[in-house]
Each structure stands twice: as structure tokens, then as C-alpha cells.
N, C-alpha and C positions, 0 to 999 in steps of 0.2 A: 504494500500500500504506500504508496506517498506521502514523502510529508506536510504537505497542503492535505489532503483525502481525510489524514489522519491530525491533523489540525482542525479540521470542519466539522469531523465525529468529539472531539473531545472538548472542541469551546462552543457548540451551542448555546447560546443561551436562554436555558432551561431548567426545569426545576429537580432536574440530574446534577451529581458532583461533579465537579471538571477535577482534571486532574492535578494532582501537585508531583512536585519533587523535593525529593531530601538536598541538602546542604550543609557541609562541614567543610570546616577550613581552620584557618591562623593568622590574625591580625598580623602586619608589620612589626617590629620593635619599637618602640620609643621610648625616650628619654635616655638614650644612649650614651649620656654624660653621668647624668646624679642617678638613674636607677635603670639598665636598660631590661627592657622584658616585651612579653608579648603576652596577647591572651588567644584561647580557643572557641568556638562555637559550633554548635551543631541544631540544624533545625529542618523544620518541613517548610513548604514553599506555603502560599493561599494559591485559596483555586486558580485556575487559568481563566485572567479576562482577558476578551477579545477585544483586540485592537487593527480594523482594517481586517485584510487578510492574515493578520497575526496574529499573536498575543505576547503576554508577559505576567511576572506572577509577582506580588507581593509578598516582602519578606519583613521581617522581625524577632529579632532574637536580641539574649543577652550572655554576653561572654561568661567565662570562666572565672574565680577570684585571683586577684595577685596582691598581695600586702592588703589587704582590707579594702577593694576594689573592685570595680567590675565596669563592665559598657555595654552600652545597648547601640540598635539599629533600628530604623525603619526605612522602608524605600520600597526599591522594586527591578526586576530583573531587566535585564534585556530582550527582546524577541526572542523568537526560537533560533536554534544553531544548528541544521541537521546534522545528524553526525552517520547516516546509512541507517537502512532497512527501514524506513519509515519512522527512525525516532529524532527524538533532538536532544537537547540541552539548555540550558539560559546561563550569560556569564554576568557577574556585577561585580563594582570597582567603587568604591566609597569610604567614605569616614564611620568611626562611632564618634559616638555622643564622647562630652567632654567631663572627665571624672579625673579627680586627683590632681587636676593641672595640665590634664595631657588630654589627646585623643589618641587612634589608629587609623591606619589607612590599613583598607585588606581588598583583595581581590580573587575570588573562588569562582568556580561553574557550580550549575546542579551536576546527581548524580543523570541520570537517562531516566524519565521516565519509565513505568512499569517495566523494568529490565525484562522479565519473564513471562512474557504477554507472549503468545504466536505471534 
């Protein structure tokens, strides 16, 4: 199936789930002087809304602790990124929130939607 075919099947909009995907990753380091570190994150996408012939997925999560610490995100993915067989991915490249003095810059993909679909 295509990944348009199978872009039209999963972002109807309708009062069916669309699909998400997983995401995990690793902020940047900062504060590479007075304390350097990084944090981790792992989350699920929001549904697929459709945009145009596209879509993109909202995301939100909150890192990991580091010294009495933590950051969050909100935003939202890039369009689809086929990657073969009719599936995609989504990439994003952003800031967290500002906690301790600092923020992160991180940049992750999703995993593939339903990997084990036919």
C-alpha cells in the first residue's frame, strides 16, 4: 500500500483512533561549564491530524531528573517521512522548557508506526 493510501486510511477524520507513535531520545548537554548533563525522554505521539495531504502529531512529555530537575515539551512533529512499505516516521528538533537556569535542544524521529501491521 502507499504511503499516501495509507495516510488516507489512518487520518480520516473520524470518530476512529488515528494512529500514534512512540518516541524516545536524549536532550543535548548543557551547561557545559558549571554543571554539564543531559536528560532522557520517552513518550507516545497524539493522534494523527491531518494537514493537506498530510499530517503531523502532537507531542508532550517530561524528561528525566538531574540534580533536583526536570523539563518538559510541547509542540508537534513534522509531516510524514516515508521510510518503504507503506510506513513513515515524523522527525522534531526543538527546545524544552526552561528549568534551573538552563534549557535543551534535542532532536529525535518517531519509532515506525504499527511496526507489525501486514
Amino acid at each position: 500500500m502507499s504511503n499516501q493510501k495509507s495516510m488516507r486510511r489512518c487520518c480520516n477524520c473520524c470518530s476512529e483512533q488515528r494512529h500514534v507513535h512512540e518516541l524516545l531520545g536524549s536532550t543535548f548537554i548543557a551547561e557545559r561549564e558549571e554543571d554539564p548533563h543531559n536528560h532522557r525522554f520517552a513518550t507516545v505521539t497524539g493522534e494523527a491530524i491531518r494537514a493537506g495531504n498530510d499530517h503531523f502529531h502532537e507531542v508532550r512529555f517530561r524528561t528525566d531528573f538531574f540534580e533536583n530537575h526536570f523539563h518538559e515539551f510541547r509542540g508537534r512533529t513534522t509531516g510524514a517521512i516515508p521510510v518503504g512499505d507503506g510506513r513513515h516516521v515524523h522527525f522534531i528538533k526543538d527546545v524544552t522548557t526552561v528549568n534551573d537556569g538552563h534549557r535543551h535542544q534535542f532532536r529525535a524521529a518517531t519509532l515506525i508506526e504499527n511496526p507489525i501491521a501486514e
